[in-house]
C-alpha positions in Angstrom: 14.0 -10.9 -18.3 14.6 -8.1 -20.6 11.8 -5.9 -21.8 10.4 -6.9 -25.9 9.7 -4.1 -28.0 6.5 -5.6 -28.6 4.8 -6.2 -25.0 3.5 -9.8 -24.6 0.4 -10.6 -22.6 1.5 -11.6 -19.1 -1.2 -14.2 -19.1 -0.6 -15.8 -22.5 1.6 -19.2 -22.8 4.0 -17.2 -25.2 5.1 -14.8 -22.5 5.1 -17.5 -19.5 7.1 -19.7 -22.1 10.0 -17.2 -22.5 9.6 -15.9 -18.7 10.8 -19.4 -17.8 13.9 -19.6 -20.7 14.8 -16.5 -19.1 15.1 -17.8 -15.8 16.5 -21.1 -16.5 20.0 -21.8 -15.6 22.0 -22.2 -19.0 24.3 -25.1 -17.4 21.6 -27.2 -15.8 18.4 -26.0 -17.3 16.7 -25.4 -13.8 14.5 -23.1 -12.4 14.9 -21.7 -8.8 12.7 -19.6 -7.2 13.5 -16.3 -6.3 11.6 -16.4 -2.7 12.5 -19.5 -1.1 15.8 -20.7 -3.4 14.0 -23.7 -4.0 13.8 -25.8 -7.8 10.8 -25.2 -9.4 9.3 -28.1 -11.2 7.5 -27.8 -14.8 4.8 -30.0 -13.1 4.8 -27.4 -10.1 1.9 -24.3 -9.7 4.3 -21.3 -10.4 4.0 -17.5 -10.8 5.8 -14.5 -12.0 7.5 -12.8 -9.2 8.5 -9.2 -9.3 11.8 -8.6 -7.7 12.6 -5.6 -6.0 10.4 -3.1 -6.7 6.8 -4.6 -6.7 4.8 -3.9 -9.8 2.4 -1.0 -7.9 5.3 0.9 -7.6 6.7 0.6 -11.2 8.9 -2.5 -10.7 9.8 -4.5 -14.1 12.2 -6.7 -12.9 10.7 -10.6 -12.8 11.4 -14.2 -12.2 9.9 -17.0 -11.5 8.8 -18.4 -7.9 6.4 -21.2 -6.2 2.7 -20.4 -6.3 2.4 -20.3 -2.9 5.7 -18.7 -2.0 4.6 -15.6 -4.1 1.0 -15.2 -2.5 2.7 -15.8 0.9 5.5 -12.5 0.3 2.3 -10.4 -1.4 0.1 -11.1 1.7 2.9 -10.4 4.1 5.3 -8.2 2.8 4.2 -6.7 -0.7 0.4 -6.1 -0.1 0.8 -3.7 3.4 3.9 -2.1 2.2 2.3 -0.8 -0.9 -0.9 0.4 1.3 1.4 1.9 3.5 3.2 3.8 1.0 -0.4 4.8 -1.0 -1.4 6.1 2.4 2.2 8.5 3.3 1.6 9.9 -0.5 -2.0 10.9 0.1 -1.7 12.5 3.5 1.6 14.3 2.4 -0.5 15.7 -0.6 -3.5 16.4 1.5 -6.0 13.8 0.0 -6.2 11.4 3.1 -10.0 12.9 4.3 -12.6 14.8 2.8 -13.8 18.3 3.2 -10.2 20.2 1.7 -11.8 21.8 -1.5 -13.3 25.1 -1.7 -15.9 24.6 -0.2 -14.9 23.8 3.6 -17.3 21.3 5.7 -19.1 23.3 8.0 -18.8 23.0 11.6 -15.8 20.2 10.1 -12.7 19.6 11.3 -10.5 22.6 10.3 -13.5 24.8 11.1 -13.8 27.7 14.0 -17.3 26.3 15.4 -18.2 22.6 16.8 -21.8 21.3 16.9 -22.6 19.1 20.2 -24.8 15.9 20.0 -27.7 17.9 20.9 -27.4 20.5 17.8 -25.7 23.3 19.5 -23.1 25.3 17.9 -20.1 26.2 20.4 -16.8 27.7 19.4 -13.9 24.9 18.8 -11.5 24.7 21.4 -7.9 23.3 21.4 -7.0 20.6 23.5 -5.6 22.9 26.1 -8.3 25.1 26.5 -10.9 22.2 26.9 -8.1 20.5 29.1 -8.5 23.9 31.4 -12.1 24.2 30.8 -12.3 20.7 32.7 -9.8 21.4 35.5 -11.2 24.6 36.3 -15.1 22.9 36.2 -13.6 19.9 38.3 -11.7 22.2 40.8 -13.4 25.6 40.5 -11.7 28.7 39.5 -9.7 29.7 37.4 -6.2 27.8 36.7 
């Protein structure tokens, strides 16, 4: 369906009226849906469908599809895959957990010093060092 100058309300009967025109086949006069292929009736529950590109992301392109085909491709497909994508963008810009402004968490996560469930505040160790902290406890010495 091509874009109006004048954007209609998606929910209005004006802009559901000339999604379907759009969408009809101009030898038969049928609708199909875009999900399944199927012929959707008048009498039938139906929905705009983006295609391609889903709406979050800026998609424009639309047709027509089932009701229930549509909520079945946003609960499966559309729905995680624009979560997914919402959650690459914030950790690639850093946004994905709290505590990265000025003023730094203390005893947080990118700090020097850990606190232990009883209050005490011990310098943070890497994975290695606690790894050798452990074997050298379990096994004595130094390794």
């Amino acid at each position: 369906m091509t874009n109006n100058r004048r954007r209609l309300n998606r929910n209005s009967a004006k802009y559901r009226e000339q999604l379907w025109d759009a969408c009809a086949s101009p030898i038969t006069g049928w609708v199909h849906c875009n999900l399944c292929g199927g012929r959707v009736l008048p009498t039938e529950p139906w929905a705009e469908s983006h295609i391609g590109v889903p709406a979050a992301h800026g998609g424009n392109v639309v047709g027509i599809a089932h009701k229930r085909c549509n909520e079945l491709d946003n609960n499966t497909f559309v729905t995680p895959f624009v979560a997914k994508t919402k959650r690459m963008r914030r950790k690639d810009i850093g946004a994905d957990r709290p505590g990265l402004g000025k003023q730094k968490l203390p005893a947080g996560r990118d700090s020097r010093i850990s606190k232990t469930i009883r209050g005490e505040v011990i310098p943070r160790l890497s994975q290695s060092e606690k790894h050798r902290a452990m074997m050298a406890k379990r096994y004595g010495g130094e390794i």
